[in-house]
Structures are given as C-alpha cells and as structure tokens.
N, C-alpha and C positions, 0 to 999 in steps of 0.2 A: 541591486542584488538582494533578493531575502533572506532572512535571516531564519532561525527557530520562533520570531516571534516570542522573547521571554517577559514581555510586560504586557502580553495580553489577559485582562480579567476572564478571554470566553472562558467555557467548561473544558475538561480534561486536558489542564495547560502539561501534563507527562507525557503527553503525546507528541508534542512537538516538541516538548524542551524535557526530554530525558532524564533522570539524575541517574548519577551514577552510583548510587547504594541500590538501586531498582536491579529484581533480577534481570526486566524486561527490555532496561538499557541500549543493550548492542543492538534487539530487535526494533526499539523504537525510533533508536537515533538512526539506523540505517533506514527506515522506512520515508522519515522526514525527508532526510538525505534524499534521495529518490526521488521522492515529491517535488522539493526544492528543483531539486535539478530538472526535470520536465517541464515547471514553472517558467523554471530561466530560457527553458531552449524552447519552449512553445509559446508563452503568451508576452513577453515584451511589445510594449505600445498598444496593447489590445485592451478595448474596455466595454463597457454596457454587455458584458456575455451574459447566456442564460447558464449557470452549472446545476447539474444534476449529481447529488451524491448519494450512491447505490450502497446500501446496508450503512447509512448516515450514523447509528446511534447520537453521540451528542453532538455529532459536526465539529469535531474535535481540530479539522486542517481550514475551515469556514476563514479562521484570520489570515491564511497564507493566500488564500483566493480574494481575500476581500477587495482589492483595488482591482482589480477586472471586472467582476462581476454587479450586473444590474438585479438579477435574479438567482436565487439559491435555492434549490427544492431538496430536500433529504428522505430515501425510503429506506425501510425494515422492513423485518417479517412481526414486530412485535411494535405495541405504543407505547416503550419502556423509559420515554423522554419528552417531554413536551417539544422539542425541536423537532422530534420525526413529523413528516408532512403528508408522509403518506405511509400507509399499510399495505405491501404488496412483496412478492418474492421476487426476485433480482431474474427470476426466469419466465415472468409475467407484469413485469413495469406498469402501475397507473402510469403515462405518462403516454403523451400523443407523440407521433413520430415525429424525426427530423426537428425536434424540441432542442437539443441541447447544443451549444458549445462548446462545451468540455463535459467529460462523463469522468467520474471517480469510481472507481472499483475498488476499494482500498483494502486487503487481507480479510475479502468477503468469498473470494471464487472459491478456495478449500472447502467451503461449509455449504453451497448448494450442495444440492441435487441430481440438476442437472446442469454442468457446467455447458456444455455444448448450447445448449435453448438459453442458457443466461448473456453466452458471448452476442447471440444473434438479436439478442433485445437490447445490450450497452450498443450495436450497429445502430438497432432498427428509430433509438431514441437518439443518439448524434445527429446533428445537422448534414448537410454536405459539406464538407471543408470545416468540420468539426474535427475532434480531437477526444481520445480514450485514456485514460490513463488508469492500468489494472497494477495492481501490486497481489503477490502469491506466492506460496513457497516451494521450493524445492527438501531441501536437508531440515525440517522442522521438525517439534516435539507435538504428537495429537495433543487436541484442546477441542474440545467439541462444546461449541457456542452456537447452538446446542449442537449442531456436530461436524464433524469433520472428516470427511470423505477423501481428499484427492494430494496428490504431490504432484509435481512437471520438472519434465529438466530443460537444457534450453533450448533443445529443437523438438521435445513433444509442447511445449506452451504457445511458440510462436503458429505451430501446425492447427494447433483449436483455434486460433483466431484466423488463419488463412482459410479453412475450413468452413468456418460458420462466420462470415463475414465478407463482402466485394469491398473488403479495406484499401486503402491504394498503396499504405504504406505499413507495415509491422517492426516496431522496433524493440529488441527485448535487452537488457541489461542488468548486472545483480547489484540490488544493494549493498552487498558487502561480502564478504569471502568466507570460505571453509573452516580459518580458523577460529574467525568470529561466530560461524554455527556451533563451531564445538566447546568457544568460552560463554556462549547461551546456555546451553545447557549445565555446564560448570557452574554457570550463578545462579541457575534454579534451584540446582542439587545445595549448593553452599546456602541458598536461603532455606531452601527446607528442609534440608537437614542437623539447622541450628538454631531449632527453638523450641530444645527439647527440654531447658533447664532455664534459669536464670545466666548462667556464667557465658553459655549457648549463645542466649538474647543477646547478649552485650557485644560479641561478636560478629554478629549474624551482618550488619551493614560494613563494618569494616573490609571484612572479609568480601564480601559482595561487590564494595568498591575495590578493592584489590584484584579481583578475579575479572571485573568488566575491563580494567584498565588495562589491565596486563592483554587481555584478548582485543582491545581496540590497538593498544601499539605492535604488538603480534600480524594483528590484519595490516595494519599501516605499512607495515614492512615485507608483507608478502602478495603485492597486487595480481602477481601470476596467481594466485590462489582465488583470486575474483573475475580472471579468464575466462566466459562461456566457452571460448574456443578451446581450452588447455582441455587434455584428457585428464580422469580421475581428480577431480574437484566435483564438493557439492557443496554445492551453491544454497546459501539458507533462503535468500530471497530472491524472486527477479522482478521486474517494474517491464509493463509493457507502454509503447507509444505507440498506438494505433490511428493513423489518420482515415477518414473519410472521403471519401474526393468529390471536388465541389465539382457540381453538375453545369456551371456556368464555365470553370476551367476546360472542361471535357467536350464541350459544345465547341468551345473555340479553336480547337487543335484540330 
C-alpha cells in the first residue's frame, strides 16, 4: 500500500506530503489521496511501464510511480525545470501514439485551452489497455498558471472524456468534499489576510493549521458531502480513471 512517500529527497516533497500550516493543504492532501488511490486500484504487480506526465513541472508524484515504471517522460508548455522532457501543450503532445501506460494529467486540464483536443491526445498517447489518470476541479478559487479557463461537475467531466475519446471505461470520483472546498478557501483568506503586521505573522500558521484541521475533520464526518451522486454539493476536486481497450482483448471476443 503507498504511502505520501515523506522520506523522499525528489523536489516539491509539499505535494505529496502536505503540511498542515500550508493554505494549500486540503487541496494537496486530497489530490495525493486520489493519486494513491488509482495507484492501488490500477497498477498492483505491474512493472517496466512507460509513464507520461502531462504538464510534469518538477514531477513532483515521479516517487509514488517509481516501482512500476521503466520509463518516465514529463511535458510543459514552458522549460522552467530541468526535469521537463519536453516542450509541448497538453493539446499537441511531442509524444508518438499508443506510447504510454499510464497518462498523468494532474490539475493541468483548468489551464488549457482547449480542453476537448487535450482529452483526445492523453487517448491518442495511451497504449491499448493503458490507463489515464486526470485530476480537475470543480468548486475551486481561479489561479491562472498562466491561466485558468474551465470548471466541470460530475456528469459534464465524465461527458468530455466520453466525447473525445473511444475509452472503454470512464471512471470519475472527488477527492474530497464540499466542506473541504470551503475550508480551502478559509485557509487562503486566513493566510493572506495575516501578514499585514508582526503580531498578524505570528499567527498566520497557527491559525492556518486550525482552519485546515478543523475542515479535514469536518470532511471526515460528512462523506455525503463527497457524493457525486447527492444533489447540491460541489465538489472541489474530481480524479478521472480512464481505460483504453486493449485491441488484442477486443480481437478475442
């Protein structure tokens, strides 16, 4: 079973292992979360795969893939890390078809373009009998890196991949709940709006850690509230599982 990986030296170890003074917290841990979880339910006893991680910056989930994977490619739209491998927009892939085993999308799809022409190239670069794994938001605060275009809820996000995509399988789930989107922006507001002074400063993580805490045991306790199917929730994140269908399966049937 994986963990957050917390004694890894790679880069951006906040990504996987959280803290809880961080206003970014709820959104990072549940993101992990996510990850992990499609880890456990897709790749057990799988190994030598080829991964492709789309909008890589520093390959910051590279250690939770690491025992599967023989090959690891990472693309941007910018060369703002020596990790990136390639230079390309997530809706035009350097990358030869039917190349990957597993595809990462990870809190990249918001910030194209065009997200419809991005789904059909995470397709067009999976294997047969490959595997997609998108993360995106629904109920989030704009952040434009550099920008930020789109929301989904849970039956417009699965529909863009059924859409733009002959997937065999689509599976969409939220990383964490409603009340956890609303103590996100709680720890935003609480960090940046306390460190206006010294006395501000001093507070500013306490507080931070008070307000993440309180919204992760809040979520804990209200899993209707991470419901795609319940009406009137929104949902801050969802994680899609997209399969490919292997063309030697479909032969034989």
């Amino acid at each position: 079973m994986l963990d957050c990986d917390k004694n890894s030296d790679w880069p951006f170890p906040e990504r996987r292992c959280p803290k809880p003074d961080s206003p970014d917290y709820l959104g990072s841990k549940g993101l992990v979360n996510g990850l992990i979880t499609a880890i456990n339910s897709e790749l057990p006893g799988r190994k030598d795969l080829n991964v492709l991680d789309v909008g890589c910056g520093e390959k910051p989930f590279l250690p939770l893939l690491k025992p599967y994977f023989k090959s690891y490619i990472g693309t941007d739209i910018i060369r703002n890390s020596p990790l990136i491998d390639k230079v390309c927009p997530a809706e035009s892939l350097d990358v030869e078809d039917d190349w990957a085993d597993v595809v990462l999308c990870l809190s990249v799809l918001e910030h194209v373009d065009d997200p419809a022409k991005a789904v059909r190239e995470l397709f067009r670069v999976a294997k047969p009998g490959g595997v997609v794994f998108v993360s995106t938001h629904g109920f989030f605060p704009w952040h434009p890196y550099p920008q930020d275009h789109w929301r989904w809820t849970q039956t417009g996000l699965p529909l863009l991949f059924k859409q733009n995509g002959d997937f065999k399988s689509v599976r969409i789930f939220a990383t964490r709940g409603t009340i956890s989107g609303i103590f996100f922006l709680l720890a935003h507001y609480t960090y940046g709006f306390t460190g206006s002074n010294m006395v501000t400063k001093i507070m500013r993580k306490p507080l931070t850690v008070l307000v993440n805490k309180l919204g992760e045991f809040l979520d804990n306790v209200t899993p209707s509230l991470r419901d795609i199917d319940r009406h009137v929730t929104a949902i801050p994140e969802f994680f899609i599982i997209a399969h490919k269908e292997d063309l030697n399966e479909k032969t034989s049937t």
